[in-house]
Backbone as a ProteinNet text record, in pm:
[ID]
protein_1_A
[PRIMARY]
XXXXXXXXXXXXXXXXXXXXXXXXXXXXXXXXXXXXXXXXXXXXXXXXXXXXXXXXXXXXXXXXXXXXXXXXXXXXXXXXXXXXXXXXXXXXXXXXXXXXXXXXXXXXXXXXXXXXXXXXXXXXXXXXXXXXXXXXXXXXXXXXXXXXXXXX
[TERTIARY]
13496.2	13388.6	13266.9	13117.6	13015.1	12982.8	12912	12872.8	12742.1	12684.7	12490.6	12481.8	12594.8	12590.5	12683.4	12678.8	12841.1	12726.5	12779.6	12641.8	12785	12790	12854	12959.3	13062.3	13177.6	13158.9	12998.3	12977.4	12928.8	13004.6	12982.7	12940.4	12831.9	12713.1	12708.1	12680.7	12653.1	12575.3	12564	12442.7	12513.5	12682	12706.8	12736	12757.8	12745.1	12931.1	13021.8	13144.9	13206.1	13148.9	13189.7	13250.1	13158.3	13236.3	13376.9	13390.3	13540.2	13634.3	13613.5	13674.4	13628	13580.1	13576	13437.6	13320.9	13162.4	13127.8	13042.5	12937.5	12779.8	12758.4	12608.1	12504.8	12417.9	12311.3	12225.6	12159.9	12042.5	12044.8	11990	11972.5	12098.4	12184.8	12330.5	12419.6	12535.8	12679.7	12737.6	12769.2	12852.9	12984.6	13036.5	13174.8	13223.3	13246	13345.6	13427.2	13445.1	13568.5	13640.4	13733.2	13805.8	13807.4	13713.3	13737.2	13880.3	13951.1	14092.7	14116.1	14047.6	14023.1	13934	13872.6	13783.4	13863.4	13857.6	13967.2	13864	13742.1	13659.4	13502.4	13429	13314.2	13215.3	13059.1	12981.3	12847.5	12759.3	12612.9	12601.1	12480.3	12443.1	12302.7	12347	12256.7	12097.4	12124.4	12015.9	12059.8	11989.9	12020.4	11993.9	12041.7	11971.2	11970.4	11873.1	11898.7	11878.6	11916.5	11897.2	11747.4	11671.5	11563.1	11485.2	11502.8	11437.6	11527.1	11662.5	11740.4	11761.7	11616.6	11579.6	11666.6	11727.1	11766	11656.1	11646.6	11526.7	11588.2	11524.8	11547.4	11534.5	11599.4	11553.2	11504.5	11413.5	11411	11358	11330.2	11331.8	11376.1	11427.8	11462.7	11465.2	11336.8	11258.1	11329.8	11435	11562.9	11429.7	11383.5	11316	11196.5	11128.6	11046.8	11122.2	11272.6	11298.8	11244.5	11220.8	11188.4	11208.9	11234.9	11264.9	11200.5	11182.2	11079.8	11119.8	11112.9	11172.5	11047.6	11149.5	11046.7	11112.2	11037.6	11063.2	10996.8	11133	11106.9	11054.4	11058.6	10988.4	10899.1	10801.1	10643	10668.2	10714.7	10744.2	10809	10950.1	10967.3	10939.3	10826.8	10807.7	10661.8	10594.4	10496.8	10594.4	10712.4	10781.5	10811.5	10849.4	10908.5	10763.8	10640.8	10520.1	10509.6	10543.7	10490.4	10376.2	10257.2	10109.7	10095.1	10085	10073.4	10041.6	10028.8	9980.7	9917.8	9787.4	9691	9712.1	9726.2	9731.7	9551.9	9500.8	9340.2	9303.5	9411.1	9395.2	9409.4	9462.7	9546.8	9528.6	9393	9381.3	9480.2	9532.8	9603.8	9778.3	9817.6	9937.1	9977.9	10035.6	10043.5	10198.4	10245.4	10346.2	10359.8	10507.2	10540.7	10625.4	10516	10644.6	10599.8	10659.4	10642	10707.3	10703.7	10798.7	10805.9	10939.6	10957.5	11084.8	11050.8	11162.3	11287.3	11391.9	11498.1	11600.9	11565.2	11662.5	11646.6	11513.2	11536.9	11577.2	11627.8	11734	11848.1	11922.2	12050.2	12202.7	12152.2	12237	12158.8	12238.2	12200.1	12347.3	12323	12439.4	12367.2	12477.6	12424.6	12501.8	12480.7	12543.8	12592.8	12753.3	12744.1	12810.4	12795.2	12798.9	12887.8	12996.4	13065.6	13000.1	13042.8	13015.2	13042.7	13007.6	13055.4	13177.8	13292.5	13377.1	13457.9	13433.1	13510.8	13560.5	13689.1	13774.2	13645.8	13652.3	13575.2	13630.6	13710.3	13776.8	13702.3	13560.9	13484.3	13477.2	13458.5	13452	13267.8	13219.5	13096.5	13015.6	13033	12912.8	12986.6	12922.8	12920.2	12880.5	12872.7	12744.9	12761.2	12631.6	12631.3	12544.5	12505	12504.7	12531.4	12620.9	12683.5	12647.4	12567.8	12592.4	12519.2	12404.7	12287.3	12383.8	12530.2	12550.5	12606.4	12517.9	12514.5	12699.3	12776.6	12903.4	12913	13005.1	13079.5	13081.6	12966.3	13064.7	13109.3	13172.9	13225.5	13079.8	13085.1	12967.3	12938.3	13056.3	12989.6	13001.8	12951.5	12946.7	13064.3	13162.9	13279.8	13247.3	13311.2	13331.4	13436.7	13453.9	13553.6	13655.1	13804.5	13886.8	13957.3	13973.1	14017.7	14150.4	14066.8	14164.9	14130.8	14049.9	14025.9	13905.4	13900.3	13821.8	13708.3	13574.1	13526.7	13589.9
10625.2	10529.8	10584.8	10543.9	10566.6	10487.7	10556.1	10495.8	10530.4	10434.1	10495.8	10552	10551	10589.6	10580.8	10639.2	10592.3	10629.1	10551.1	10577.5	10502.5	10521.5	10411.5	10318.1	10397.2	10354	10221.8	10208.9	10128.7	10176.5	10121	10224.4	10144.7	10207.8	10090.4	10129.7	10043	10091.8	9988.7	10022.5	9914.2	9870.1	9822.4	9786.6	9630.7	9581	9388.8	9418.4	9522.2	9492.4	9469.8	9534.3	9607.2	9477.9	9347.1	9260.5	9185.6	9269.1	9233	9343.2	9445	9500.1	9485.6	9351.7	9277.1	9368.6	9398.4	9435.9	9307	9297.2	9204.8	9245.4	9058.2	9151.6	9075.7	9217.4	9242.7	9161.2	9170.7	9156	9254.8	9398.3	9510.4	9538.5	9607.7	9640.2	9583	9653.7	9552.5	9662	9599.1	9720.7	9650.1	9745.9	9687.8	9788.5	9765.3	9846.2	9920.1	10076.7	10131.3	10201.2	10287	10379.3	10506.4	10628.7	10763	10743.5	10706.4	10754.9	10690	10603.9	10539.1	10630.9	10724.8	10768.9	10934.8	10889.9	10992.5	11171.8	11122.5	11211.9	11229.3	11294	11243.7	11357	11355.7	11450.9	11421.2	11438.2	11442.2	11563.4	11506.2	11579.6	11674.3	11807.7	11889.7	11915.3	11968	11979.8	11963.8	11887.2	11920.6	12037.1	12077.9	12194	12242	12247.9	12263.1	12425	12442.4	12550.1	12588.1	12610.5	12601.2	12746	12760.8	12897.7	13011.2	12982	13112.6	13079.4	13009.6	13029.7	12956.9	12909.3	12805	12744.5	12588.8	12494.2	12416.2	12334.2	12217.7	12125.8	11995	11883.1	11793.9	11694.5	11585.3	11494.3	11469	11322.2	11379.3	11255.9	11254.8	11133.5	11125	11030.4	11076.1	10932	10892.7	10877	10790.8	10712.5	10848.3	10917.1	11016	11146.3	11146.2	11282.7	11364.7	11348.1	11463.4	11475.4	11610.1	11639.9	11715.6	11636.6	11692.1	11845.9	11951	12083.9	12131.8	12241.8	12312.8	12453.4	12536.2	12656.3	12719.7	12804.9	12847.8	12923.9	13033.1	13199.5	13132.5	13148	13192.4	13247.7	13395.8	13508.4	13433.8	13363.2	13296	13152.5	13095.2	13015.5	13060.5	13171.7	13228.7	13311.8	13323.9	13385.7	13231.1	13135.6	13055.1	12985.6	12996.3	12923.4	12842.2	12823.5	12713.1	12703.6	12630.5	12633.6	12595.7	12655.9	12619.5	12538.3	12398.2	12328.1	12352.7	12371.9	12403	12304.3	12355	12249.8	12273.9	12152.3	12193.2	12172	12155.4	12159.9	12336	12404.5	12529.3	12597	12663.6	12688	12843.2	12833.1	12986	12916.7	12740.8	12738	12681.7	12753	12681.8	12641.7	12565	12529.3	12517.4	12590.1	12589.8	12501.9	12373.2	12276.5	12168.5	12104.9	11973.8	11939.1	11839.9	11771.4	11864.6	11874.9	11917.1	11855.4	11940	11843.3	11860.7	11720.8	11739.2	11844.6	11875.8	11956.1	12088.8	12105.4	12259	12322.8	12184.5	12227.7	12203.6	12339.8	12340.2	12229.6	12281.2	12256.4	12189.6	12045.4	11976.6	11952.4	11989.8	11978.4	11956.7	11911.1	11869.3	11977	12011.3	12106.8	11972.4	11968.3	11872.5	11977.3	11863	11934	11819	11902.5	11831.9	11741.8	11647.9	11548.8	11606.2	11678.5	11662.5	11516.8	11604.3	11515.3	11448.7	11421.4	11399.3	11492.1	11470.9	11555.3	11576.3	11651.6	11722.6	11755.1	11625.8	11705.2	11707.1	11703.9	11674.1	11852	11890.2	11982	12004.6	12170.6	12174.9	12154.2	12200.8	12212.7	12094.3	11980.4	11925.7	11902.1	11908.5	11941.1	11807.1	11768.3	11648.9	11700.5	11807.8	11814.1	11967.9	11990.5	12193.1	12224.8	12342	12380.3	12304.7	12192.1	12128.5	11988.5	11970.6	11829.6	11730.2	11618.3	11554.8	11503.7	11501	11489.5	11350.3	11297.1	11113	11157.2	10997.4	10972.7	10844.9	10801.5	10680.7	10629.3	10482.2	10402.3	10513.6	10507.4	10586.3	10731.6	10748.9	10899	11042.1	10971.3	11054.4	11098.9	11254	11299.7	11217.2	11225.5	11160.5	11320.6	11240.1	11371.9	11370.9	11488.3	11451.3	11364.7	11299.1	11212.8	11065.6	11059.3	10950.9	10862.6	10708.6	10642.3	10587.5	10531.1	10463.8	10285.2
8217.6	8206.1	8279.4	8207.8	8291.3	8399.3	8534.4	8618.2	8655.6	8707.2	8738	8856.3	8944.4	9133.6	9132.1	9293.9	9392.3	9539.2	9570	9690.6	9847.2	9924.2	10029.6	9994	9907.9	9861.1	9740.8	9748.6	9593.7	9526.3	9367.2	9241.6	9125	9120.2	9040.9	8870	8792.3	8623	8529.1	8430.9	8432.6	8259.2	8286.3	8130.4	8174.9	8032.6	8059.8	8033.8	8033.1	8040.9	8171.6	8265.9	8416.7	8452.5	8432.3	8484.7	8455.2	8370.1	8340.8	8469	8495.4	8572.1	8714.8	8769.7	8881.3	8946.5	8869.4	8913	8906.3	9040.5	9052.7	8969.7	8933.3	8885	8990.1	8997.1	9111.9	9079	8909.9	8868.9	8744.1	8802.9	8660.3	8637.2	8788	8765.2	8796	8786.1	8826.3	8925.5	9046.3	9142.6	9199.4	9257.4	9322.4	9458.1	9566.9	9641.7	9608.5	9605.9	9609.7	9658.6	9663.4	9768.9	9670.7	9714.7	9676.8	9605.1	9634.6	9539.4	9394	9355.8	9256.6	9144.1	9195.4	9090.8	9057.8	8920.3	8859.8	8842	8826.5	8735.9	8818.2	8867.1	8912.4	8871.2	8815.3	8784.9	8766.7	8768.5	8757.4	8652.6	8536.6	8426.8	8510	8511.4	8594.7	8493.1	8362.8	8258.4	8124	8048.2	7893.1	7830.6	7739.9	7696.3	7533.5	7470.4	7324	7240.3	7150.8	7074.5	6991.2	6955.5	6929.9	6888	6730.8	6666.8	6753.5	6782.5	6846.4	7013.8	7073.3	7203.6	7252.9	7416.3	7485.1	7527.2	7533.8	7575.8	7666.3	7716.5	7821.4	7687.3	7718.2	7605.6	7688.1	7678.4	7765.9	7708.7	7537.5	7526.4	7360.1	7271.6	7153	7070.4	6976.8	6955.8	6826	6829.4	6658.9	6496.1	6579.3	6459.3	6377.2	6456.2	6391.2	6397.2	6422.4	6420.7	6518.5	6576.6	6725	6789.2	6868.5	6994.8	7079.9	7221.4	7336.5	7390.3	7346.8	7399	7486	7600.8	7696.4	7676.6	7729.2	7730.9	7871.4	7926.4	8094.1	8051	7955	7956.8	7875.6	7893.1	7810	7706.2	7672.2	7587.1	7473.1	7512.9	7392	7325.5	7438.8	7372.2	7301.4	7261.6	7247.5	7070.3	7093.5	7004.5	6864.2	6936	6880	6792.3	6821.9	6775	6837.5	6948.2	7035.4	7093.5	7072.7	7130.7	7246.5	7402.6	7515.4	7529.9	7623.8	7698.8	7826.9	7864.6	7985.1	8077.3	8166.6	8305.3	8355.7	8326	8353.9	8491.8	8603	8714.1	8759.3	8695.4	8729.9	8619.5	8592.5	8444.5	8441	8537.4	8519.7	8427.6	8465.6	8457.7	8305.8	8216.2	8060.9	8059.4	7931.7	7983	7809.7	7745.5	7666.7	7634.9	7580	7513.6	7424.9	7365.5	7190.9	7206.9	7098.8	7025.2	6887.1	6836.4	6724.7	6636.2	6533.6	6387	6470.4	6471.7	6491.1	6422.6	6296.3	6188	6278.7	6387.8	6380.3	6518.8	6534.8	6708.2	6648.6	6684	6569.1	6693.8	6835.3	6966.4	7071.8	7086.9	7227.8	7282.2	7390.2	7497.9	7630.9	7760.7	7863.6	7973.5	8078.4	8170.5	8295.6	8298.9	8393.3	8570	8674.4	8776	8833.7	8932.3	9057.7	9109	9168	9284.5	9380.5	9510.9	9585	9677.9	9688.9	9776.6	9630.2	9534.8	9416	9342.7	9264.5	9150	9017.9	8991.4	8834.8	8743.2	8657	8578.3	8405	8385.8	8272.6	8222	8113.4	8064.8	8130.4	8180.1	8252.2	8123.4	8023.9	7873.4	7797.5	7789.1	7651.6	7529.7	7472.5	7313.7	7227.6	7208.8	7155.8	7051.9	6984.1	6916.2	6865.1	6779.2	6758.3	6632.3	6598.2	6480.4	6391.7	6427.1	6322.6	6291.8	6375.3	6339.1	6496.9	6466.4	6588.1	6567.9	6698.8	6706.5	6738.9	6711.5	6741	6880.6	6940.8	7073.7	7091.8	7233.7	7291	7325.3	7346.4	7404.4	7563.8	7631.5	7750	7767.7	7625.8	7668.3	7668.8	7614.7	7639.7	7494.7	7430.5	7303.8	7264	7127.6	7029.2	7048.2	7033.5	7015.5	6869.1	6804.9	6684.9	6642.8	6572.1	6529.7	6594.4	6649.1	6728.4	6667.6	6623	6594.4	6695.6	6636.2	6729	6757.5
[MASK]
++++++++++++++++++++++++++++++++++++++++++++++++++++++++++++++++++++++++++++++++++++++++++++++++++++++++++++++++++++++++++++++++++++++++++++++++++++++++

């Protein structure tokens, strides 16, 4: 299951089910007390990252309704390769910054890089791909992949 924190042995999320599994609601979220030994799995999503004309990108937003996706590019070179038209930082006219929105069809791979919790078990696969190969994959409401054979 997803959670939004764990901060001081409370572990916060922001679904309207939680309270069935004895979360209080705050207001925005629902939290509850728990004991490190209760949590089977623990990780923070470190970067997204998509496929894009060959290149690896950062993703950071993905706008369903017009088909697009917010891509960045760390090297210059390929985002200069890929046709990407700089963005000027007109404070820093030295600093450009390679990045759009572009057609969803032409990010073939979105996946997320996840990372340990410190002090918690990690047992999540580190690369997940939510989307492989130009087709977005089934998931669970929170986020888990579908395994074959498995319905929503």
């Amino acid at each position: 299951m997803f959670y939004y924190s764990v901060r001081n042995n409370i572990i916060r999320g922001n679904y309207l089910d939680l309270s069935s599994l004895g979360f209080k609601n705050i207001g925005k979220y629902f939290e509850r007390q728990i004991k490190e030994t209760e949590i089977d799995s623990a990780y923070r999503v470190k970067c997204n990252y998509g496929i894009y004309k060959g290149f690896q990108v950062r993703v950071a937003d993905y706008k369903e309704k017009e088909g697009e996706i917010f891509v960045m590019f760390d090297n210059d070179s390929e985002g200069e390769a890929a046709d990407i038209k700089p963005r000027i930082d007109y404070n820093d006219k030295c600093m450009r910054y390679y990045e759009a929105y572009v057609p969803e069809s032409e990010v073939t791979d979105v996946y997320e890089v996840r990372e340990a919790v410190e002090g918690f078990p990690f047992v999540s696969p580190k690369i997940v791909y939510h989307k492989k190969d130009g087709v977005w994959l089934p998931w669970h409401e929170y986020g888990t992949p579908l395994k074959d054979g498995e319905w929503i």
